[in-house]
Each structure stands twice: as structure tokens, then as C-alpha cells.
MIVOLO-48553 format. One record per atom (N, C-alpha, C, CB): residue in one letter; atom name; x, y, z. Coordinates in nm, 2 decimals. Glycine has a CB too. Layout:
<nodes>
NODE type atom     c1     c2     c3
NODE    A   CA      X      Y      Z
...
</nodes>
This chain:
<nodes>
NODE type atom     c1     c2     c3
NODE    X    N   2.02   8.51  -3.40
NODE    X   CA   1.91   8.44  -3.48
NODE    X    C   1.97   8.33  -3.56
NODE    X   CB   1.85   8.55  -3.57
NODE    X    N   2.08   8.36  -3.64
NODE    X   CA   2.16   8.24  -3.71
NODE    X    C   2.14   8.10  -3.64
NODE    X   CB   2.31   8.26  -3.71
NODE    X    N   2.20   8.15  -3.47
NODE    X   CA   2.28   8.03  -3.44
NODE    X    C   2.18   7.97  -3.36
NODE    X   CB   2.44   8.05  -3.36
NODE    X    N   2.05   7.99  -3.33
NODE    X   CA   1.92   7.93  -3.30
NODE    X    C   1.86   7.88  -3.43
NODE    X   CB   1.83   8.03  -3.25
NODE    X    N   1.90   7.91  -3.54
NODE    X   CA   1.89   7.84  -3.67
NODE    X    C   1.94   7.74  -3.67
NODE    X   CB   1.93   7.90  -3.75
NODE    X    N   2.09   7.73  -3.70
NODE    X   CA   2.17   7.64  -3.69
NODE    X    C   2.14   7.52  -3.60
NODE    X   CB   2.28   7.70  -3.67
NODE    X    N   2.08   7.54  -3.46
NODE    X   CA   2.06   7.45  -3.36
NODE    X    C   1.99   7.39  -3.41
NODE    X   CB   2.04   7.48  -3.26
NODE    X    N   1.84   7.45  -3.46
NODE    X   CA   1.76   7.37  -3.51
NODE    X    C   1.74   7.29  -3.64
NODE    X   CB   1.68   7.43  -3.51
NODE    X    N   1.85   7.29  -3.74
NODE    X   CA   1.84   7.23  -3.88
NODE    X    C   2.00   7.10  -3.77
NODE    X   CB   1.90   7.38  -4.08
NODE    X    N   2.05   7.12  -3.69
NODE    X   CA   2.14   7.04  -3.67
NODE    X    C   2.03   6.95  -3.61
NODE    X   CB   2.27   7.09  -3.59
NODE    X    N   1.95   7.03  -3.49
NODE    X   CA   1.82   6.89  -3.46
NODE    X    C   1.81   6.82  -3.51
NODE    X   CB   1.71   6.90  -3.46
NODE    X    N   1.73   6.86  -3.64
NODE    X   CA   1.66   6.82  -3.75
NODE    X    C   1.70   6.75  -3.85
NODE    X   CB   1.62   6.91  -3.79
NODE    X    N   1.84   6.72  -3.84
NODE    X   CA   1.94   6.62  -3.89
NODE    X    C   1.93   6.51  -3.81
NODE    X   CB   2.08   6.67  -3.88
NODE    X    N   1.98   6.55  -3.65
NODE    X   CA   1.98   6.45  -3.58
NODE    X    C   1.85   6.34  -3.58
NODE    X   CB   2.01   6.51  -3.47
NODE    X    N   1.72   6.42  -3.59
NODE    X   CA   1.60   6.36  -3.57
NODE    X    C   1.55   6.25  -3.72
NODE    X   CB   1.49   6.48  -3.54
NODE    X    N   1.64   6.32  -3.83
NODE    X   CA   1.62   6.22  -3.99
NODE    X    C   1.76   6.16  -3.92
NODE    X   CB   1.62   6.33  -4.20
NODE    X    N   1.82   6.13  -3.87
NODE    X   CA   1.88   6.03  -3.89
NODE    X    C   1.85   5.90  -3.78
NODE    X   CB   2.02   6.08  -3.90
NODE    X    N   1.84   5.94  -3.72
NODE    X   CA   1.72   5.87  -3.61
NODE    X    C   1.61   5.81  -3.68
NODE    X   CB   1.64   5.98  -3.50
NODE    X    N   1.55   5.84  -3.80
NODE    X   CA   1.44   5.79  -3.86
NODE    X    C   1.50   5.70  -3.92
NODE    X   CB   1.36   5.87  -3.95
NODE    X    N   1.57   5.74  -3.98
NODE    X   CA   1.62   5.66  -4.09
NODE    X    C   1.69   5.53  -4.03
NODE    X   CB   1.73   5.74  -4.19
NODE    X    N   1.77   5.55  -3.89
NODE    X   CA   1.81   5.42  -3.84
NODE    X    C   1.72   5.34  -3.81
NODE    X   CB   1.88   5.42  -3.75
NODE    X    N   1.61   5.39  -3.78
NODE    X   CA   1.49   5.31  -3.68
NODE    X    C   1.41   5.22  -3.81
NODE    X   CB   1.36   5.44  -3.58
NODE    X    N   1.41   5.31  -3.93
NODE    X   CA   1.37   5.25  -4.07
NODE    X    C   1.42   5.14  -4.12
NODE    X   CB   1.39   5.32  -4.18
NODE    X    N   1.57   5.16  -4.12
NODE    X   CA   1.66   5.09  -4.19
NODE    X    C   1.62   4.93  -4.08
NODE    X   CB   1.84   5.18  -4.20
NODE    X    N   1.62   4.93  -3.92
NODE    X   CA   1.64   4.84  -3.85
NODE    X    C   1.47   4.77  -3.85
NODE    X   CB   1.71   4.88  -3.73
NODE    X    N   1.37   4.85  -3.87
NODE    X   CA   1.24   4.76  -3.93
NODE    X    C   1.25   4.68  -4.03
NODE    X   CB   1.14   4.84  -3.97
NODE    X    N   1.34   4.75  -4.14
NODE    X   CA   1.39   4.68  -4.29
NODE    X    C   1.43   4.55  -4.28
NODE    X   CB   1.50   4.75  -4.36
NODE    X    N   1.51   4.54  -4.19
NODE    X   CA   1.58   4.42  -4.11
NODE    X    C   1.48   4.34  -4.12
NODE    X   CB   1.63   4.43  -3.95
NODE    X    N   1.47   4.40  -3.97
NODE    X   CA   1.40   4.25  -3.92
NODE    X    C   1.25   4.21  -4.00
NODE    X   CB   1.35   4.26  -3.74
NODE    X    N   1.21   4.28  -4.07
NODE    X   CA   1.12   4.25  -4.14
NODE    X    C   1.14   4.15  -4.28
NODE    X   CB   1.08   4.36  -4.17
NODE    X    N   1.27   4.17  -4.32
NODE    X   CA   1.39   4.11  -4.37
NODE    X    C   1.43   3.95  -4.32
NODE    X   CB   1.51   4.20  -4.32
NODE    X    N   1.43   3.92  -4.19
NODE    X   CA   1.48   3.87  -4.17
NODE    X    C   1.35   3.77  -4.12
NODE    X   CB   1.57   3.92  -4.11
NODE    X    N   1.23   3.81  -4.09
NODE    X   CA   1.12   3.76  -4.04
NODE    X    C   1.09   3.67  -4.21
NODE    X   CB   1.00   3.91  -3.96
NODE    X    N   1.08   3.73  -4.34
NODE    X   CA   1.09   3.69  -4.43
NODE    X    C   1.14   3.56  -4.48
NODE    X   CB   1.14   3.76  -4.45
NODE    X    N   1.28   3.53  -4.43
NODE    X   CA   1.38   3.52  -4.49
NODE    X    C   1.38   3.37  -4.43
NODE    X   CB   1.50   3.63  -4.48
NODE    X    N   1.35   3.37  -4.25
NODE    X   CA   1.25   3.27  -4.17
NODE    X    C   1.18   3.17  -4.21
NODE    X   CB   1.17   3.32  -4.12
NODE    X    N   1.05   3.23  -4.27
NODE    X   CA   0.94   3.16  -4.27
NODE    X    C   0.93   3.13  -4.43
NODE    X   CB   0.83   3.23  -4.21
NODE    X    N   1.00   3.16  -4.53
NODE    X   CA   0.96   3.11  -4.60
NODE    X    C   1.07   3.08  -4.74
NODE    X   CB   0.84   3.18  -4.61
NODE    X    N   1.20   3.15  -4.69
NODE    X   CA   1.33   3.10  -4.77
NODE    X    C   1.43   2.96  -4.70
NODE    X   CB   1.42   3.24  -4.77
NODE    X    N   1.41   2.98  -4.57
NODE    X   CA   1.50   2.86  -4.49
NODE    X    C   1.41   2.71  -4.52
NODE    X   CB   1.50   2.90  -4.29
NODE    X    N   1.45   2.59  -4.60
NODE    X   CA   1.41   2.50  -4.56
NODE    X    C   1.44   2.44  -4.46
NODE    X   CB   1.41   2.45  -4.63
NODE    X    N   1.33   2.41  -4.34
NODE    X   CA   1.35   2.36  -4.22
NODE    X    C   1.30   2.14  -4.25
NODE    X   CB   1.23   2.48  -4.11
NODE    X    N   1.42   2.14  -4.13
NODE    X   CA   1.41   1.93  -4.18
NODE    X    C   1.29   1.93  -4.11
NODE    X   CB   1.55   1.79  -4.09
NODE    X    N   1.28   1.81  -4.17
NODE    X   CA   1.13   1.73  -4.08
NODE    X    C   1.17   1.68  -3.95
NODE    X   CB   1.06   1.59  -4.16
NODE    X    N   1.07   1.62  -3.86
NODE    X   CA   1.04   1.59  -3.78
NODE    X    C   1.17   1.43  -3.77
NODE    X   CB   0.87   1.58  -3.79
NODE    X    N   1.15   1.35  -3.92
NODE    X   CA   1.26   1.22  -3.87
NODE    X    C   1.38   1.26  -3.91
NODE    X   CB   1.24   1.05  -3.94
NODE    X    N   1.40   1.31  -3.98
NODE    X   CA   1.51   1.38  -3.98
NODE    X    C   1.61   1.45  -3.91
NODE    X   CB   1.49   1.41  -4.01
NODE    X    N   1.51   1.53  -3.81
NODE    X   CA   1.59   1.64  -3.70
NODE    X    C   1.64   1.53  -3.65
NODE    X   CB   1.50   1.75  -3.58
NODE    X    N   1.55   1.36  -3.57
NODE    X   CA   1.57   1.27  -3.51
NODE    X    C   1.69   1.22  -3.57
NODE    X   CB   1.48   1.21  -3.50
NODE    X    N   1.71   1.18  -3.69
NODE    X   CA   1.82   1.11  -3.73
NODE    X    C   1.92   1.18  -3.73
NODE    X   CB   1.81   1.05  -3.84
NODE    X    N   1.94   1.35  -3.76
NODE    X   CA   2.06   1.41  -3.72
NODE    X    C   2.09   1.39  -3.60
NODE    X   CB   2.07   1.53  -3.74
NODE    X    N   2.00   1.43  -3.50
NODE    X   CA   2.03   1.38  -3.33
NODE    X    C   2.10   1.31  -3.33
NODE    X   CB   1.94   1.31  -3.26
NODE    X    N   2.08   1.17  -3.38
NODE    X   CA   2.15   1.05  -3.29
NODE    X    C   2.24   1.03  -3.35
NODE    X   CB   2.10   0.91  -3.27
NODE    X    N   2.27   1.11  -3.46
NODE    X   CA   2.40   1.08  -3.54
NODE    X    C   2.52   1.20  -3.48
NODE    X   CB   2.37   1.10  -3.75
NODE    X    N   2.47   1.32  -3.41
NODE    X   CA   2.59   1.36  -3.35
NODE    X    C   2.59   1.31  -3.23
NODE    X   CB   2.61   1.51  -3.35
NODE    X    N   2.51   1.28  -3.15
NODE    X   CA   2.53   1.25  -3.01
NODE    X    C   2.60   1.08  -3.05
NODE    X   CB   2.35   1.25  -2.90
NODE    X    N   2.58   1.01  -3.10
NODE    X   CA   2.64   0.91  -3.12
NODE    X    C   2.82   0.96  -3.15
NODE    X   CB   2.56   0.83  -3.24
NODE    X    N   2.82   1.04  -3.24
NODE    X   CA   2.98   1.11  -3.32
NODE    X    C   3.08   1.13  -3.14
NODE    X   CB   2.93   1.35  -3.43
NODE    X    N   2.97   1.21  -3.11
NODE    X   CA   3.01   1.30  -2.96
NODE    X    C   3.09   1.15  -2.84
NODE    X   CB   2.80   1.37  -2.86
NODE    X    N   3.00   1.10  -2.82
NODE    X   CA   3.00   0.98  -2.78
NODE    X    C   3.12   0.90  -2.77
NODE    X   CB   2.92   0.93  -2.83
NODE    X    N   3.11   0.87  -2.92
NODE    X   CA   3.23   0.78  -2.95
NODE    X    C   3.38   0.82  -2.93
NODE    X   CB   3.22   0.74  -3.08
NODE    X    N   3.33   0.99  -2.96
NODE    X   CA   3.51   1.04  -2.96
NODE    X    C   3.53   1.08  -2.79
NODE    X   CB   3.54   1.23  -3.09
NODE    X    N   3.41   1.12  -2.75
NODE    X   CA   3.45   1.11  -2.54
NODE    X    C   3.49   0.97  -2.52
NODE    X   CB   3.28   1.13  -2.41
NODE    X    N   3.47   0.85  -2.56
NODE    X   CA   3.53   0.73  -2.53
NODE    X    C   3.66   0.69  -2.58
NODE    X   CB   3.44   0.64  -2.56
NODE    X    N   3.70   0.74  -2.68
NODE    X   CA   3.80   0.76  -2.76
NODE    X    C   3.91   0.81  -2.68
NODE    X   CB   3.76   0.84  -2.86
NODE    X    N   3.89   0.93  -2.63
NODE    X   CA   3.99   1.04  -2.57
NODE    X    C   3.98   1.02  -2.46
NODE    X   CB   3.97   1.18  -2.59
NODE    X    N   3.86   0.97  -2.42
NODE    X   CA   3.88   0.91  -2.21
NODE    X    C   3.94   0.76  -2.26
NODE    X   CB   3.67   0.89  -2.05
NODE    X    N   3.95   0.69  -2.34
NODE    X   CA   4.06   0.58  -2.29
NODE    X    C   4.20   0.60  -2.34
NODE    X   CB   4.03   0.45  -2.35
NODE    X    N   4.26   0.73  -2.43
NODE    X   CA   4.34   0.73  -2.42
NODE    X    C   4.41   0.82  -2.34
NODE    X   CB   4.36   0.72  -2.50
NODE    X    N   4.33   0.89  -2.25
NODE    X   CA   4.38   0.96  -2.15
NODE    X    C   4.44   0.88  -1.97
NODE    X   CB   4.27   1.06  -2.15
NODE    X    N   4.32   0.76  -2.00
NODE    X   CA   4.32   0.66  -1.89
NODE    X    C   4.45   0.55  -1.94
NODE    X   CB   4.15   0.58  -1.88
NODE    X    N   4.51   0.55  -2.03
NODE    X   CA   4.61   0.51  -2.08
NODE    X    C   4.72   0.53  -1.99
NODE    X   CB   4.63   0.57  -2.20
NODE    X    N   4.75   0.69  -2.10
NODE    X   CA   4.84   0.76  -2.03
NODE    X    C   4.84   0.81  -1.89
NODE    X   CB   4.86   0.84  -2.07
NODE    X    N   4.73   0.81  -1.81
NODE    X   CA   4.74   0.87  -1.69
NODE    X    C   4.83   0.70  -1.59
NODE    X   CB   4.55   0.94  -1.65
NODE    X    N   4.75   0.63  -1.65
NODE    X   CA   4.82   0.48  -1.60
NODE    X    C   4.94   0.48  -1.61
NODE    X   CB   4.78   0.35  -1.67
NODE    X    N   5.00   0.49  -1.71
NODE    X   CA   5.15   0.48  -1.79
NODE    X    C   5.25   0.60  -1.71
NODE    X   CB   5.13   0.52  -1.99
NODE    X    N   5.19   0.72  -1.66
NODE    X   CA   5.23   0.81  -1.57
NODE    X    C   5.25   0.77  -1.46
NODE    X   CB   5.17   0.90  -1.57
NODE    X    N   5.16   0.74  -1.41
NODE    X   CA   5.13   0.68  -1.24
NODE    X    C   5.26   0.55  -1.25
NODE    X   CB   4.92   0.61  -1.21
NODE    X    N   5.26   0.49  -1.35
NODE    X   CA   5.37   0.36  -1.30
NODE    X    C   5.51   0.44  -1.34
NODE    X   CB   5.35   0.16  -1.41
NODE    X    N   5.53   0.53  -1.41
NODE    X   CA   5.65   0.57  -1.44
NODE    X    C   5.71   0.65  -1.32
NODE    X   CB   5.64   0.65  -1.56
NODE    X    N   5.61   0.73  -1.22
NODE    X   CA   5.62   0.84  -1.11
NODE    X    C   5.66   0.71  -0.98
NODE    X   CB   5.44   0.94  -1.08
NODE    X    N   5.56   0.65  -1.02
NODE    X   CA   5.57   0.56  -0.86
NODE    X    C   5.65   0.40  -0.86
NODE    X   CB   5.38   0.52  -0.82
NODE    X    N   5.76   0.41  -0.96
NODE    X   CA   5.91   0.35  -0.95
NODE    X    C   6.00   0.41  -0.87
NODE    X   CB   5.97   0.33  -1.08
</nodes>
């Protein structure tokens, strides 16, 4: 009789803690759904645009950057190999 007891309050643990995780993870995202819509200031429309072109430009410049000094050196290799 005890240990049919025991089984069942250990259940019965297991099942409140199961609540409580499933609680705690509604808290979340309910939390987080929150936190979304009405704490994040989101940019505007010319703005998003002007960040755009300002990293793809950034991006850009430093791929042209690093492919001419790689076309450099790969030149400067090739005549040093092929003496």
C-alpha cells in the first residue's frame, strides 16, 4: 500500500512539474510576443533603405579591397614561381 502511494505522489510531482514548465514557457512567449510589438522600436520604411545601402555598399568596398589585394599578391607569386 505505501509504495503504490509513493508511486502516485511521485506522479503527481512529475505531472506539477510538467505544469509548471509548460506555464513558465507560455510566460515566455507571451513575454516575448509583448516585448515585439510594443517595446522594440522598429525603423521606418527609408530608413531600413538607407541602412541597406550603407552595408551593402561597406560589403562591397571591402570585397574590392581584399580581391585587389589578393590579385596583387597572387600576381607577385605567379612571377616569383615562374622565374
Amino acid at each position: 500500500m505505501g509504495k503504490n502511494r509513493n508511486e502516485k505522489t511521485k506522479v503527481a510531482r512529475q505531472m506539477q512539474n510538467v505544469k509548471a514548465k509548460r506555464e513558465g514557457f507560455r510566460n515566455f512567449i507571451s513575454g516575448v510576443k509583448v516585448e515585439l510589438l510594443h517595446r522594440v522600436l522598429w525603423p521606418k520604411l527609408k530608413e531600413m533603405k538607407s541602412y541597406s545601402i550603407t552595408v551593402v555598399g561597406f560589403i562591397l568596398f571591402w570585397a574590392l579591397y581584399i580581391g585587389m589585394w589578393d590579385f596583387i599578391f597572387a600576381k607577385g607569386m605567379e612571377t616569383l614561381v615562374t622565374r
